[in-house]
N, C-alpha and C positions, 0 to 999 in steps of 0.2 A: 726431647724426652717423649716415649711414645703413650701414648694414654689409651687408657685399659677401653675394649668394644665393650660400650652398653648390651646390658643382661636378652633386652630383646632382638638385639640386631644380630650376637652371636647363635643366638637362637633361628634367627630367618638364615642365617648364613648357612648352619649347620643339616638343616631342610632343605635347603637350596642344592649341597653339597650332595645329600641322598636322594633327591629327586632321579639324577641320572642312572640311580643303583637300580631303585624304583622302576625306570621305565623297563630296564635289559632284561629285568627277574620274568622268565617264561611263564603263561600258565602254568599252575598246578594239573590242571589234566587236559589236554587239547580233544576239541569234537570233529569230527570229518568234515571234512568243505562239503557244499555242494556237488561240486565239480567228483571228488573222490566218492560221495555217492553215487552219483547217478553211474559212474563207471563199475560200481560193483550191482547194480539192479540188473534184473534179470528179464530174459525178453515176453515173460506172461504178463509182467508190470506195465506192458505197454501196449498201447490200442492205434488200430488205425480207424481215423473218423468214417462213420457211413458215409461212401460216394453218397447218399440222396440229402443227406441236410451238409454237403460242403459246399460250399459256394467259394468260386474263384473270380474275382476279380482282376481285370487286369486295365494296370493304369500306363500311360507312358515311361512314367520312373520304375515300374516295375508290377511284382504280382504280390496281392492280398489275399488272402485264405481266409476265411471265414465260416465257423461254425455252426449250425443251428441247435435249437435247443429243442425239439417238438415234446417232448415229456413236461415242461416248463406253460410254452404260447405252441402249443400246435393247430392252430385257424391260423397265427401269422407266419407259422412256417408254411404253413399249405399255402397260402397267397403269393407269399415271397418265391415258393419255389415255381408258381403259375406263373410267375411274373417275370422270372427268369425263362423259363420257354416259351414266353410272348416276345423276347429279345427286348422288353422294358427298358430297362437299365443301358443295352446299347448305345451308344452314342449320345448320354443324359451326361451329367456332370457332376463334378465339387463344386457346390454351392453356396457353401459354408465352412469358415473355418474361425473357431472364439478360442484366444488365446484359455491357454491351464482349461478347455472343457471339452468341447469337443468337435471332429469334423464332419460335415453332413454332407449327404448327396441325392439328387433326386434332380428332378425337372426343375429347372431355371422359370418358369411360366408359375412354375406352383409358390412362388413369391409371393407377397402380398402386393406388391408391381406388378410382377408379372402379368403377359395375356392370356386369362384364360382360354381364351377361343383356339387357341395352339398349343392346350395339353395336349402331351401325350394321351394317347388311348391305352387303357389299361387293358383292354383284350378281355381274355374271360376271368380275369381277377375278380374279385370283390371290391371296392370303391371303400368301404366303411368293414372294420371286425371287433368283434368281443374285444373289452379291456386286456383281458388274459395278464394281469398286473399278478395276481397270483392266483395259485392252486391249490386243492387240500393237500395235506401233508399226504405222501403214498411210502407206508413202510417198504416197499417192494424198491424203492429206489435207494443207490448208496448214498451212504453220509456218514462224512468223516467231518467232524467238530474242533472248534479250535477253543480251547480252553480258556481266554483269557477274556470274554466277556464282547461286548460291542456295546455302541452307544447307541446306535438306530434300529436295532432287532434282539430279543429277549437269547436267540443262540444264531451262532452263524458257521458257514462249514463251506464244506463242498460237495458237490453230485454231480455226477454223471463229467466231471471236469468242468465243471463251472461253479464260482461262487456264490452260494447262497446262502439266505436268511429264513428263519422260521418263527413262528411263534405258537407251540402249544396250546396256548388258553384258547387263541381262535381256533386251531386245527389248520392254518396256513403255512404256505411256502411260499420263497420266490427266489426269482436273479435278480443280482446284486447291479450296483452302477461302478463297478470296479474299470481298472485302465482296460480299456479292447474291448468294454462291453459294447457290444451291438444293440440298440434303442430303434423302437420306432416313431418318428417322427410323427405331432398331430395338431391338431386345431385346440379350441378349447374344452370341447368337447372330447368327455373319456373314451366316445367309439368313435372318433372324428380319423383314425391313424390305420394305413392300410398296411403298409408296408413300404409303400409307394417313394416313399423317401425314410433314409437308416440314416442312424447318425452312430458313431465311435468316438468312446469316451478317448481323452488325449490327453488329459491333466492329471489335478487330483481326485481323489473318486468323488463324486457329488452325491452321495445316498442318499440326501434330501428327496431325490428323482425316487428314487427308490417306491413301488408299489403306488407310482402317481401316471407313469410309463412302461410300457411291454418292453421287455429285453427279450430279445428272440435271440441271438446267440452272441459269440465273442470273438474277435479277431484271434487266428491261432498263429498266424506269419503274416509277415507285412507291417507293421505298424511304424516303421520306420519311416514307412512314406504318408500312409495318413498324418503321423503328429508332425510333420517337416514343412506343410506347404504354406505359403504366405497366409500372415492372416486376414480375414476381410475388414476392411476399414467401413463398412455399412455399419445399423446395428445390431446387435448380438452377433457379428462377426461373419456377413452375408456380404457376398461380391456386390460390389455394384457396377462394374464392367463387363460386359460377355466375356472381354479379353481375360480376364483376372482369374476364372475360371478353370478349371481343367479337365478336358474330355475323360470321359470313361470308354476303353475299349470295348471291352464286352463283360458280360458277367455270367458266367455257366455254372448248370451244377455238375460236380463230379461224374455223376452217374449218368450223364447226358455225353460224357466224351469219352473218344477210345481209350479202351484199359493203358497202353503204352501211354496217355497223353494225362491220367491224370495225375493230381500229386503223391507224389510217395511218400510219404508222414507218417509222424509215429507222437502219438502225446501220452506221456505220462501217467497212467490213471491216479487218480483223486482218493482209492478206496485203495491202495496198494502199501506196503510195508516200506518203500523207500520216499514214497509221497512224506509220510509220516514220520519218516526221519527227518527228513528235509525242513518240514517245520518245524520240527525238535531241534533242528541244527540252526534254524535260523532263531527261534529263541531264547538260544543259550548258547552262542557260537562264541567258541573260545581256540582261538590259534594266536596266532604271531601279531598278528594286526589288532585282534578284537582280546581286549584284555577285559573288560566290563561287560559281560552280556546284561541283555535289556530283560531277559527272562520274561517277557509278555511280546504277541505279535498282534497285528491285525490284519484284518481278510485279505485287504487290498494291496498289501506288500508283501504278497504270495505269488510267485511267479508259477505256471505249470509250465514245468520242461515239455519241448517241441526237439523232435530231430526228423533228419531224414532217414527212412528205412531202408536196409538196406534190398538191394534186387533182389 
């Protein structure tokens, strides 16, 4: 004799049964992928970085781009770019690498081991620069806002292609500790940091760092290679072998090499109509895959599209 399913379990079965209905039912109205945006933006939406604040890095595994921010830290852009035409950075190293934070580079001597008596000479750099942690707000710079609040700064956005945070009541700004930020490295001391060693965030954002450290600019290509290399088994994630290390070939700025030889890049502007979609898309992205938008973003899970330009 078969005996009748209890009242709850025909109940879970029947749930069960339309869960599959459930998942096949399409959105109700799909939003454009990224990808289908960026294909319909148009070529004013997009900028090519100043040859004078790019900085190319080149490593064995490959080459790093990097941006500067001078409207932000411009005393450490001016050092850093001094210090690039001293041929500084040539032949110095990764000296650091801390898992989920970030990777550092500078002189292997500038350790707390190290020999000092075989620093590098910094040439006509500056040794020591202003905090430059932040600015006053300048209405003359763009700034597009993300709507959904932050936990470490009262509004946060973007300028000029870089993340940043403000706060009204003081009249402040700054850059943010987002993935590819560019940091410079210091003592305990607030003016203790020349430039002389950068570090690239690699993890999750640390905005703790946030207005405690200069962010002079952001990785804009490359970052595949800074977050990949072993990490240092020292502490906070510092070589302790010369071996372990990895040379830096050279470090130039754009505007220091032949027109044919520098990078041909194009990034996204930050103040543009398809930027803004983007984050609208990523808010509330609704396709085949994403059936639940999260309807709130934060700064740091904001990617700015990079291409190559064309000739």
């Amino acid at each position: 004799m078969s005996r009748p399913v209890p009242r709850l379990l025909g109940l879970s079965l029947l749930c069960a049964l339309a869960l599959p209905a459930l998942a096949d039912t399409p959105p109700a109205t799909k939003s454009a992928t990224p990808k289908e945006l960026l294909q319909q933006s148009k070529p004013a939406e997009w900028r090519k970085p100043d040859p004078n604040n790019l900085l190319e890095m080149r490593l064995p595994q490959g080459k790093v781009l990097i941006e500067l921010a001078p409207d932000f830290t411009p005393l450490h852009a001016d050092n850093i770019r001094t210090l690039v035409h001293e041929h500084y950075f040539d032949g110095l190293a990764i000296i650091r690498v801390q898992d989920n934070f970030v990777t550092q580079w500078g002189d292997p001597e500038d350790d707390d081991k190290g020999d000092k008596s075989k620093l590098r000479s910094l040439g006509k750099a500056k040794k020591t620069v202003p905090s430059e942690y932040t600015r006053p707000i300048d209405a003359k710079l763009p700034w597009t806002a993300l709507p959904d609040g932050d936990v470490y700064a009262p509004e946060v956005g973007f300028s000029e292609g870089f993340p940043a945070a403000r706060d009204k009541a003081s009249g402040q700004e700054w850059l943010t500790h987002c993935y590819g930020a560019v940091g410079v490295a210091r003592d305990v001391g607030p003016e203790t940091g020349s430039g002389s060693s950068l570090y690239a965030i690699i993890g999750q954002a640390p905005r703790g760092l946030d207005r405690n450290l200069a962010v002079a600019g952001r990785v804009i290509q490359g970052m595949e290679f800074l977050s990949a290399f072993p990490r240092g088994t020292g502490p906070l994630g510092f070589y302790e072998k010369p071996e372990q290390r990895t040379t830096i070939e050279s470090v130039k700025l754009a505007a220091d090499m032949p027109a044919k030889e520098r990078p041909n890049i194009e990034v996204l502007r930050t103040d543009s109509a398809t930027f803004a979609a983007l984050i609208e898309a990523k808010r509330n992205r609704r396709d085949d895959f994403y059936r639940n938008p999260a309807g709130k973003i934060d700064l740091c899970s904001i990617n700015i599209p990079v291409r190559e330009a064309k000739p």
